[in-house]
Phi, psi and omega in degrees: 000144172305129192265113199241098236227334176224029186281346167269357140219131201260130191309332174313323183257047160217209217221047169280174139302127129226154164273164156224194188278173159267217208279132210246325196296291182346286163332302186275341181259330163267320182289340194234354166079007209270137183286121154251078181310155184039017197044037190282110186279344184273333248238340174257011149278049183266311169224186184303297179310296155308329159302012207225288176291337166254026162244034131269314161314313187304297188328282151002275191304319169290342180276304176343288175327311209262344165297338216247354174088035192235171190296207152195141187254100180299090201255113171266159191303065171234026175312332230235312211290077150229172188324294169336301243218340156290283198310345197269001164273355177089014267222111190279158192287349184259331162260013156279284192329302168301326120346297172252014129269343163290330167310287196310326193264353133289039177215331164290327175318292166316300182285352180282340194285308191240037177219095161232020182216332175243146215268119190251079166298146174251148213226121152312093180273130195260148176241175151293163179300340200233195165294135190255045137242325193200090173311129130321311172300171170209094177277164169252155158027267170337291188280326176312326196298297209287322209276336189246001202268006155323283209271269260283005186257341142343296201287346227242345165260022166213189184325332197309149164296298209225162148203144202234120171276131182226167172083032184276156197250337192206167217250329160295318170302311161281004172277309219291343190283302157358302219248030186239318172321277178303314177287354156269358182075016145220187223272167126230151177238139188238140197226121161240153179271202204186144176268155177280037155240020170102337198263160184286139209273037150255353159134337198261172197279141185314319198289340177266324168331283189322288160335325190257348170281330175314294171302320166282350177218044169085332188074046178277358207269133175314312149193193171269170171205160183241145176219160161083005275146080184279152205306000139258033175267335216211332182265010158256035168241005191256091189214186249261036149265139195332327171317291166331305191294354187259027197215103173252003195217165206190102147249113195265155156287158206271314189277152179261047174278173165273175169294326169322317196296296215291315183328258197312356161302108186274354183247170179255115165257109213269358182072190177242136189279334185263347132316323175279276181342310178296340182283316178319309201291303198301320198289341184307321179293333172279344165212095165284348174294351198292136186192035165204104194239141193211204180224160158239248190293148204034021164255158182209183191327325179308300218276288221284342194269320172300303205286336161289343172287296175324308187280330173295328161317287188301344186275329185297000000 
């Protein structure tokens, strides 16, 4: 049997620090030179050599965790690893399936490695179906449902804790993932990104996102993340409704472009990591739940390491 080990309560919800990894596409395309068609990451457990380079990507981050005594959320490279984004890599339904069980089982890998006194969940990571600033598709509810329950009933047979959807654009999409979740028993949490007015780049306001996936599914998703986004982009939305307090996890972008920006960007712009950490820090009286913190696009071991000095600092 699959050892999924804290998927019946998950450690996340109760009020330890955990971490995670940063931007894992990024990392692998500027710091390592490594080619990620369609930014797709998982496409290197294909052989020994890409599993090799994303278990040196990890690796950072899990020792940071076990150093510092805090949790860690193992988030696997499958952002990509769905049907849509497989067929257009030639990639067969029978070896996507196999693919995002070798995801979960590097990532078991990782916690027999480093996880002994603090708890390291592993989490299935879901991407959208479209582009994740500015999708074309638009699925409803329904067909998101049919459409992700592909990789989550995969992830639901093996070891995964959770699965964590990040980049959602929209509010439909993340109900069909829920509620694809819950018909497979196991937890999710969903991270929508934001346009640099705070709003979901489909126009709508985070906090009504956050609602109608509450409200269409029971309030099933374990909590939320804001991803994709730097924290000025997004806190001046954040203020004292109830919604917040339902936002436990916040992977910010190191830069602060827009998306139009990052798309056309030919360079990596990592920001500065103890500015991005001081904005992490500033934001806790505005998500009091917050307490599972990472990177997205340009960040790396540095940034996450500042924003765990920021939060440990404040525990001690």
């Amino acid at each position: 049997m699959p050892d999924s080990r804290y998927r019946r309560h998950l450690p996340q919800l109760d009020d330890r620090l955990f971490l995670t990894d940063g931007g894992c596409e990024t990392s692998l395309i500027f710091h390592d030179g490594i080619d990620l068609p369609l930014f797709a990451s998982f496409t290197l457990l294909r052989d020994d050599e890409g599993t090799e380079a994303l278990r040196r990507y990890f690796r950072p981050y899990a020792q940071l965790a076990a150093d510092n005594g805090t949790g860690f959320v193992l988030e696997t490279p499958t952002w990509r690893a769905s049907p849509r984004w497989a067929k257009e890599l030639d990639i067969s339904d029978e070896e996507l399936d196999h693919l995002n069980r070798k995801a979960i089982g590097l990532m078991e890998e990782l916690r027999e490695e480093f996880e002994a006194d603090t708890p390291f969940v592993i989490s299935g990571n879901i991407g959208p179906q479209d582009d994740g600033y500015s999708p074309e598709t638009i699925l409803s509810a329904d067909e998101a449902e049919e459409y992700h329950s592909t990789q989550i009933n995969t992830f639901a047979d093996t070891a995964a804790d959770l699965v964590t959807v990040l980049t959602m654009t929209y509010a439909d999409e993340a109900i069909g993932i829920a509620r694809a979740a819950k018909s497979a028993g196991i937890p999710a949490v969903i991270g929508f990104t934001t346009e640099t007015d705070g709003r979901l780049p489909d126009g709508q306001a985070l906090g009504d996102a956050i609602g109608a996936v509450e409200s269409a599914t029971d309030r099933y998703p374990a909590y939320y993340m804001i991803n994709c986004a730097h924290p000025t982009h997004f806190e001046s939305v954040l203020h004292g409704d109830d919604w917040v307090e339902r936002v436990r996890g916040l992977r910010a972008n190191a830069s602060m472009r827009s998306h139009a920006e990052l798309d056309e960007a030919e360079d990596l712009d990592d920001g500065d990591p103890q500015d991005l950490a001081a904005r992490y820090g500033a934001l806790r009286d505005k998500l009091p739940a917050l307490n599972v913190v990472g990177g997205c696009c340009g960040t790396d071991h540095r940034h996450v390491s500042e924003i765990c000095s920021v939060f440990t600092s404040s525990r001690s």
